[in-house]
C-alpha beads as a LAMMPS data file, in Angstrom:
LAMMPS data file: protein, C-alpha beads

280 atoms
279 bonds

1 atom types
1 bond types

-500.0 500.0 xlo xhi
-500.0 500.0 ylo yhi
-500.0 500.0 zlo zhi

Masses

1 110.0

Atoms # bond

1 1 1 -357.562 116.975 368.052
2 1 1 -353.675 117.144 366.319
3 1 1 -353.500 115.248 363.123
4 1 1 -350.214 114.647 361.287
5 1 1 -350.131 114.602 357.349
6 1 1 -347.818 112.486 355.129
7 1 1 -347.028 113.276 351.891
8 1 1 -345.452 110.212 349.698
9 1 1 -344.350 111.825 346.090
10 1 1 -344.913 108.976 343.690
11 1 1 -343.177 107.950 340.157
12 1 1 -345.529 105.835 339.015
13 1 1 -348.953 107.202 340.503
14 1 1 -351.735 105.731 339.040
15 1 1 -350.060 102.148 339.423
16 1 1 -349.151 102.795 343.188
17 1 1 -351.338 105.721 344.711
18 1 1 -354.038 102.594 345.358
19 1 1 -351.864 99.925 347.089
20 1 1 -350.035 102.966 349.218
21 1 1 -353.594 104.347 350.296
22 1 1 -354.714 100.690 351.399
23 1 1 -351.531 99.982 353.281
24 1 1 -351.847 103.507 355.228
25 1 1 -355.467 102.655 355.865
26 1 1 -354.226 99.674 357.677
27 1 1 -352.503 101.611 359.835
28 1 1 -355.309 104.021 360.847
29 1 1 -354.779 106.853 358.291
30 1 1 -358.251 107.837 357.580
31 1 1 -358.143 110.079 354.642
32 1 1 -356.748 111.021 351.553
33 1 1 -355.804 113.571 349.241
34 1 1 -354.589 112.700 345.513
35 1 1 -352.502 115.541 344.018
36 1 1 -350.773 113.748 341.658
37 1 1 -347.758 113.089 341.819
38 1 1 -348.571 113.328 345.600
39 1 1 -350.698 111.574 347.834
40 1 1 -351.742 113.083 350.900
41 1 1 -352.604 110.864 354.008
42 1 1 -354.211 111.914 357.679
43 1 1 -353.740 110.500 360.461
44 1 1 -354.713 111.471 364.266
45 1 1 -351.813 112.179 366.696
46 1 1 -352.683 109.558 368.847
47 1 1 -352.383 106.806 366.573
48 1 1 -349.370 107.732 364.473
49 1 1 -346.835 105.177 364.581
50 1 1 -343.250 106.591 363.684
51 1 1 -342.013 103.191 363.814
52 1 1 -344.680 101.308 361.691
53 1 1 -344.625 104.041 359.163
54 1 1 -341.096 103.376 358.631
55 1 1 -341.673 99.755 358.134
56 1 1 -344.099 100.266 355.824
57 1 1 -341.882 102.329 353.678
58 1 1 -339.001 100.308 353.712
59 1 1 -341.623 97.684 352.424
60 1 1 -342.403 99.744 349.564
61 1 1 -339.246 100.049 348.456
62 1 1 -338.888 96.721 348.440
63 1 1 -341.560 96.074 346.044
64 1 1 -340.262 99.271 343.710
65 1 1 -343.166 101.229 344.506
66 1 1 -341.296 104.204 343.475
67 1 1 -341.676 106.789 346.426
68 1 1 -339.572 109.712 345.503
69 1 1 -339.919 110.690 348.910
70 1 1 -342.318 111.791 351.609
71 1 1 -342.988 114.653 354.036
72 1 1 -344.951 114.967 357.592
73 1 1 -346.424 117.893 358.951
74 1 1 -347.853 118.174 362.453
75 1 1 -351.312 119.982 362.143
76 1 1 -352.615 121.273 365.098
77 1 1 -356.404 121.649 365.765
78 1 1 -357.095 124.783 364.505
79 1 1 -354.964 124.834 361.369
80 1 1 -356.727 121.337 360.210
81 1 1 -360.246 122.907 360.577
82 1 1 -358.946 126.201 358.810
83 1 1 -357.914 123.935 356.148
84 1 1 -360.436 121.601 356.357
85 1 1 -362.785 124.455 355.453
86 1 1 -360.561 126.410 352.919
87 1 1 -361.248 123.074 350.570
88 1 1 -365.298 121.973 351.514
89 1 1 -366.771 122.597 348.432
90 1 1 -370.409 121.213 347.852
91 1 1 -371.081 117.811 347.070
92 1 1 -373.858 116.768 344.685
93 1 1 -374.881 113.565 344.402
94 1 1 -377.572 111.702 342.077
95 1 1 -378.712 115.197 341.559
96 1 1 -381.214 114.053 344.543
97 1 1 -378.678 115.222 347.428
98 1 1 -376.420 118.425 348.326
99 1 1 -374.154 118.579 350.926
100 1 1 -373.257 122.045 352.024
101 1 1 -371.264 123.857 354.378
102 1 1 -373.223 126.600 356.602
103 1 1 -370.684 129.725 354.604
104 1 1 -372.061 128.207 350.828
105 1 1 -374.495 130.850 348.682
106 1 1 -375.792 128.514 346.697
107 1 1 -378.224 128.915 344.021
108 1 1 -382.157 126.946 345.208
109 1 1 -382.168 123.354 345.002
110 1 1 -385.327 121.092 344.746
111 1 1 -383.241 118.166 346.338
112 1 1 -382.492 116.944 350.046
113 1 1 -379.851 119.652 350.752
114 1 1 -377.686 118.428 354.107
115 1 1 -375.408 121.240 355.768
116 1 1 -372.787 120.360 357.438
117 1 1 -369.941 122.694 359.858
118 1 1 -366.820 120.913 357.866
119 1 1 -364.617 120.462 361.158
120 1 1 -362.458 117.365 361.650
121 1 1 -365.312 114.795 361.121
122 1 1 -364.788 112.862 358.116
123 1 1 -368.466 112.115 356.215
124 1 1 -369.318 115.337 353.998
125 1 1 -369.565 113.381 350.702
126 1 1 -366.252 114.350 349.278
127 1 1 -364.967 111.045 349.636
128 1 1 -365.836 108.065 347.667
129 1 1 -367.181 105.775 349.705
130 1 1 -369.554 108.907 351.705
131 1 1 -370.969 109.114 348.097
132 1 1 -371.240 105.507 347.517
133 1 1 -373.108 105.290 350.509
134 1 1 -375.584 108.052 350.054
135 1 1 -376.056 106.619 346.245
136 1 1 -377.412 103.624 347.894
137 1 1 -379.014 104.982 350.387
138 1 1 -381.259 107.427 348.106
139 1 1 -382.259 103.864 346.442
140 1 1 -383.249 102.824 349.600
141 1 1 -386.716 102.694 351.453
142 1 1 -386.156 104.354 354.742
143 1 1 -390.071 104.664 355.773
144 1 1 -390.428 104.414 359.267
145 1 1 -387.363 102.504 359.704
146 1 1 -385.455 102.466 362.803
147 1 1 -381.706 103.063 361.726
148 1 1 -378.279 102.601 363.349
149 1 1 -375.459 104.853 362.013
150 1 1 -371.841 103.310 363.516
151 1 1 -369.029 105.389 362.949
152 1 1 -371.410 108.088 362.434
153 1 1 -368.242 111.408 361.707
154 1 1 -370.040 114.010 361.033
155 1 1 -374.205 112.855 361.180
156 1 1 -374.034 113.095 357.358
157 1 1 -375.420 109.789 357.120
158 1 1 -378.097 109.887 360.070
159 1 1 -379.549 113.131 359.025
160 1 1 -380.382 111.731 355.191
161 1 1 -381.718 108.911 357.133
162 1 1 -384.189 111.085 358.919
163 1 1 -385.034 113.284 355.593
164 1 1 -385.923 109.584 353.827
165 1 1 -388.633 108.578 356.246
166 1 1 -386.600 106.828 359.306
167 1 1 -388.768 106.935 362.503
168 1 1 -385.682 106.923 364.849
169 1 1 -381.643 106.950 364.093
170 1 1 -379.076 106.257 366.380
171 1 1 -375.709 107.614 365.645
172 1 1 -372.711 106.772 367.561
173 1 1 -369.156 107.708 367.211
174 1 1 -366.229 106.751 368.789
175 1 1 -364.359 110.105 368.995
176 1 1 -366.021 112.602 371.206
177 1 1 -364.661 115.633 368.889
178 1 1 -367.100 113.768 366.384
179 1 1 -369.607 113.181 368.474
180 1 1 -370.027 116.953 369.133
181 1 1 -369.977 117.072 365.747
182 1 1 -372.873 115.155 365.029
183 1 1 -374.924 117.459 367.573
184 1 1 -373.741 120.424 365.892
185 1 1 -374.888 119.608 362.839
186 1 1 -378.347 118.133 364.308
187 1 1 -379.137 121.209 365.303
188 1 1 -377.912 122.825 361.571
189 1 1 -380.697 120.908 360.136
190 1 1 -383.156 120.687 362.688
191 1 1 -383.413 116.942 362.850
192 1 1 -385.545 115.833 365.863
193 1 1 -384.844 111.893 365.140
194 1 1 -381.577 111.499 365.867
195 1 1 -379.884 110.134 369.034
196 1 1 -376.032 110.796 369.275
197 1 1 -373.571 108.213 371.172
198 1 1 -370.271 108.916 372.338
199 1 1 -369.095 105.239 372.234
200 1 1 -367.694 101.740 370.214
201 1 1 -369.750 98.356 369.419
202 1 1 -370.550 98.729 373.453
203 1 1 -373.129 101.180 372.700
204 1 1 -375.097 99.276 370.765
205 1 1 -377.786 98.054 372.935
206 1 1 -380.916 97.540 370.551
207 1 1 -381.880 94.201 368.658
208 1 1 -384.703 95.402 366.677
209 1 1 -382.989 97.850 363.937
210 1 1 -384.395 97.313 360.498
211 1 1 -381.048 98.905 358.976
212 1 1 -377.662 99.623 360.027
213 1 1 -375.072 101.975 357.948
214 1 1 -371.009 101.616 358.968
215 1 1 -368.584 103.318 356.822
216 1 1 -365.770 102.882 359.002
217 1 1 -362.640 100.773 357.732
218 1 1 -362.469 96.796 357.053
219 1 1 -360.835 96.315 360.275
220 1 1 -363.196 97.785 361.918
221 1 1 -366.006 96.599 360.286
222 1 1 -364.745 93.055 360.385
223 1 1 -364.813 92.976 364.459
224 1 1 -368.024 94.414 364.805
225 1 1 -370.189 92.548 362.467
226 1 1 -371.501 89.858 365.206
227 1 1 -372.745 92.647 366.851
228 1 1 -374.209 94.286 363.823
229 1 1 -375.451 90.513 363.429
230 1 1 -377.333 90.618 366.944
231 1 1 -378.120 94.273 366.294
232 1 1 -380.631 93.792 363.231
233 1 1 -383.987 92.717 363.396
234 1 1 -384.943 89.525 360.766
235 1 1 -384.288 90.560 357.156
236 1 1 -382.862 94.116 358.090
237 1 1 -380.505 95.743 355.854
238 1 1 -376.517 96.221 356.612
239 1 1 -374.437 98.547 354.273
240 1 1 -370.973 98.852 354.874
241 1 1 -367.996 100.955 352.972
242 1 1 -364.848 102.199 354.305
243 1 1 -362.655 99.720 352.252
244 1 1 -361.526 98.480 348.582
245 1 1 -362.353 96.829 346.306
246 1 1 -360.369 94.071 346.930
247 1 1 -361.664 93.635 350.234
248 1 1 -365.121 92.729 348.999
249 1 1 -364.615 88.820 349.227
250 1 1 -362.904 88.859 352.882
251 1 1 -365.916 91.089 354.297
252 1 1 -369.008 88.865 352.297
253 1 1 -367.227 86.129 353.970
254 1 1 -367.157 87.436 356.996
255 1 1 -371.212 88.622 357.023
256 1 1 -371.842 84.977 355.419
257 1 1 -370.542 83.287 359.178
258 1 1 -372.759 85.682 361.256
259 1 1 -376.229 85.401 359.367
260 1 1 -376.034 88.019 355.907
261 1 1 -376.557 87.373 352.628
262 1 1 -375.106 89.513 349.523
263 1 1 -378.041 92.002 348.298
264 1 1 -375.575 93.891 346.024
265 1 1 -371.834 95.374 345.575
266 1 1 -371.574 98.894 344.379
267 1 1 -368.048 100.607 342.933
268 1 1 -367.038 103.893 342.731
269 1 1 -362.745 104.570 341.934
270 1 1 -361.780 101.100 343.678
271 1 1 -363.600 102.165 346.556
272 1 1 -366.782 99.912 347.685
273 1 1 -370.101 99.648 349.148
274 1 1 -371.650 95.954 350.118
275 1 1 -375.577 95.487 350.806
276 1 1 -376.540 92.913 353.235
277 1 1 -379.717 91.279 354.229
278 1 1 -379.994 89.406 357.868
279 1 1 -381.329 85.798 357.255
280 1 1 -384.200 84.850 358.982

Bonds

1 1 1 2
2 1 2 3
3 1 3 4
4 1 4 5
5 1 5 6
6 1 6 7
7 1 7 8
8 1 8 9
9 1 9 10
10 1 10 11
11 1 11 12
12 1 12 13
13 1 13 14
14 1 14 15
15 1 15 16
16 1 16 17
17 1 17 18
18 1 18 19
19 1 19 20
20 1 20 21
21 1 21 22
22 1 22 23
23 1 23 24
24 1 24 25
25 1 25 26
26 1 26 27
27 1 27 28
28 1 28 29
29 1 29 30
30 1 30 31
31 1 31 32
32 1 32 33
33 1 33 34
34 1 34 35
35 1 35 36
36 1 36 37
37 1 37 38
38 1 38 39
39 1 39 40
40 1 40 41
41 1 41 42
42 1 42 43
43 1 43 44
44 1 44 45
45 1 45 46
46 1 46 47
47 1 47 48
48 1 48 49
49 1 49 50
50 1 50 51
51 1 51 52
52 1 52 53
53 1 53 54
54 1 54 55
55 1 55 56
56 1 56 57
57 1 57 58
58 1 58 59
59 1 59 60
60 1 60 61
61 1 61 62
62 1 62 63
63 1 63 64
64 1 64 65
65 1 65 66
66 1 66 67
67 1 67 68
68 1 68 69
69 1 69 70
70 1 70 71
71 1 71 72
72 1 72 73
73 1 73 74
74 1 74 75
75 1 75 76
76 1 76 77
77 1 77 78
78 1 78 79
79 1 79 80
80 1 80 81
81 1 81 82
82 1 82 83
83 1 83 84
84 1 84 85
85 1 85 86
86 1 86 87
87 1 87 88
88 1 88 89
89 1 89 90
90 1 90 91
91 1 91 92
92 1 92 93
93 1 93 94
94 1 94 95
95 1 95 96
96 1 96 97
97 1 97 98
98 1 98 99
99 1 99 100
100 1 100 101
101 1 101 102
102 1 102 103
103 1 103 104
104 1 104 105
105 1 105 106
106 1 106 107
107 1 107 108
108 1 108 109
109 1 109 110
110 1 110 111
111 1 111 112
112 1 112 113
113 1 113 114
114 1 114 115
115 1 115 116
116 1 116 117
117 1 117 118
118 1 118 119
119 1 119 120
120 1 120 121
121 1 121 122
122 1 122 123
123 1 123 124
124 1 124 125
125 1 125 126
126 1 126 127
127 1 127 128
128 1 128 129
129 1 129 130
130 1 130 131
131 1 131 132
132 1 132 133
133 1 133 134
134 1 134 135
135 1 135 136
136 1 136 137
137 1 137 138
138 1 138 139
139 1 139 140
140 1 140 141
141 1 141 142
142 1 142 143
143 1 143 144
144 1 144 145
145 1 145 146
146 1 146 147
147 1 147 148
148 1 148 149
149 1 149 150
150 1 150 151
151 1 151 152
152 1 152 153
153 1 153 154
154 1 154 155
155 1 155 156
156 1 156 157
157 1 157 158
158 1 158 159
159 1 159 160
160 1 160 161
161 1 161 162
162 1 162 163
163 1 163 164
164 1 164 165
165 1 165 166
166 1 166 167
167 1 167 168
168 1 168 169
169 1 169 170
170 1 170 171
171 1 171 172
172 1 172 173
173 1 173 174
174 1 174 175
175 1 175 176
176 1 176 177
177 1 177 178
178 1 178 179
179 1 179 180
180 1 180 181
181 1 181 182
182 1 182 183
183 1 183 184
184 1 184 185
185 1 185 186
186 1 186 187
187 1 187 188
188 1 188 189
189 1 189 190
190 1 190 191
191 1 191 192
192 1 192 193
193 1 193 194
194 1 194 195
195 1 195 196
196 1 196 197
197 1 197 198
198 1 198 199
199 1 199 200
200 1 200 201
201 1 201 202
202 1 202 203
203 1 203 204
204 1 204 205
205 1 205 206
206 1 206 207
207 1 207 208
208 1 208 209
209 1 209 210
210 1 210 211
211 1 211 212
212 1 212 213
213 1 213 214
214 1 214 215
215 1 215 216
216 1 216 217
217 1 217 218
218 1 218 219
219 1 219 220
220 1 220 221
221 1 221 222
222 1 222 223
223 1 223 224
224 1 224 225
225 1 225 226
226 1 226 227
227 1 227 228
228 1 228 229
229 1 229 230
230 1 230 231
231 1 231 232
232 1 232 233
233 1 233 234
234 1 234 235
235 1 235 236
236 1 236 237
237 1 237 238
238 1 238 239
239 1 239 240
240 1 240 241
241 1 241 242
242 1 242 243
243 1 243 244
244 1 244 245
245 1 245 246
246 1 246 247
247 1 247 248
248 1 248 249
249 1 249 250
250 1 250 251
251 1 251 252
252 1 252 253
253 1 253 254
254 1 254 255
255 1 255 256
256 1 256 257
257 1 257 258
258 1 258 259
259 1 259 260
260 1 260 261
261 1 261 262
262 1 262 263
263 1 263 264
264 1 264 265
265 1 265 266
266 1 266 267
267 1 267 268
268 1 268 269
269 1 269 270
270 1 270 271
271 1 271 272
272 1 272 273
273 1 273 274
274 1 274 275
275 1 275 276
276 1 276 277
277 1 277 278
278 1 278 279
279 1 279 280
């Protein structure tokens, strides 16, 4: 899959490199790079929207967000995963968790260790909310737990899942790129738990998960939560990331109207994790 990258050069970075990446999030740009003064965004060819992008920065201006300019490149398939693996480095978390590329000589850890082929897939711990999630997650008690990973990228999520005790994981992922993905990197780590899905919120065909993990984006998130609702089993856990900060109020209210009750918020650079628990 083609991906384009946008580079906005910013005069007043730390003020603005937070609002841009929440308004590009909005419109389906799914990652980002800071390299201050720059911030780079990512965006699949098939959603980029010339048109909206231009509306967005004429908004900026607008509000003096001080772009000095901005740059897109076309990135073909193979140049993003060439890149894409030029920069995976590994990703240590809690000191309980490394995530690893396959090409790593790494020094032996007494930790879960994860590997992961670094294609397109986003979900190798580098970004904040990945490591949010697998913070929580290590906190978590996964024993013989029957798990649903939506929006699964790269499996990074399902496969700690299966090394904390889950009895059976379903991960499903819209993108079928991904989805191969997630097989892939199964296989890397021999897990014999998990099911992968090539599919939406129409895959989901259980009611009897005791947890479900989405880190997708608030949009997202915020259209599929009946189903994540009808999904979980009484008292079952829901943790969801993929958005700010600042959209921690709009998603508890959302959970509150389908049946979930706050069990925590967790933080990491604006970026944030929410813990739910299904009433009864």
């Amino acid at each position: 899959m083609n991906y384009y990258e946008l580079t906005l050069k910013l005069s007043a970075f730390d003020t603005w490199h937070d609002i841009c990446v929440a308004y590009l999030a909005e419109l389906d740009y799914e990652s980002f790079v800071e390299e201050k003064p720059s911030l780079k965004a990512y965006i699949q060819e098939s959603l980029y929207d010339g048109g909206a992008l231009q509306a967005l920065l004429k908004q900026l201006a607008a509000q003096d967000a001080g772009i000095l300019g901005y740059n897109l490149t076309f990135l073909p398939q193979q140049n993003w995963n060439a890149t894409w693996e030029a920069q995976f480095e590994p990703v240590l978390i809690s000191e309980q968790l490394r995530i690893v590329a396959p090409f790593h000589e790494l020094q032996p850890f007494s930790g879960i260790e994860i590997k992961i082929l670094p294609k397109m897939s986003f979900g190798t711990g580098h970004h904040q909310t990945t490591h949010l999630i697998c913070e929580q997650m290590l906190q978590m008690d996964f024993q013989a737990k029957k798990v649903l990973d939506m929006g699964a990228g790269t499996g990074v999520l399902a496969i700690l899942a299966e090394h904390l005790g889950a009895r059976s994981i379903t991960a499903i992922e819209i993108e079928a790129w991904s989805a191969e993905n997630i097989l892939e990197n199964v296989a890397l780590n021999g897990s014999q738990r998990i099911e992968a899905i090539h599919g939406g919120a129409e895959a989901i065909v259980d009611d009897d998960f005791d947890i479900i993990l989405a880190n997708i984006n608030k949009n997202v998130l915020l259209a599929q939560l009946p189903k994540y609702g009808a999904a979980l089993s009484a008292e079952g856990l829901l943790l969801l990331s993929g958005f700010f900060v600042t959209d921690v109020a709009h998603l508890q209210a959302a959970a509150a109207e389908v049946g979930f009750e706050p069990n925590g918020v967790f933080e990491r650079e604006n970026w944030a994790v929410l813990l739910f628990k299904k009433r009864k």
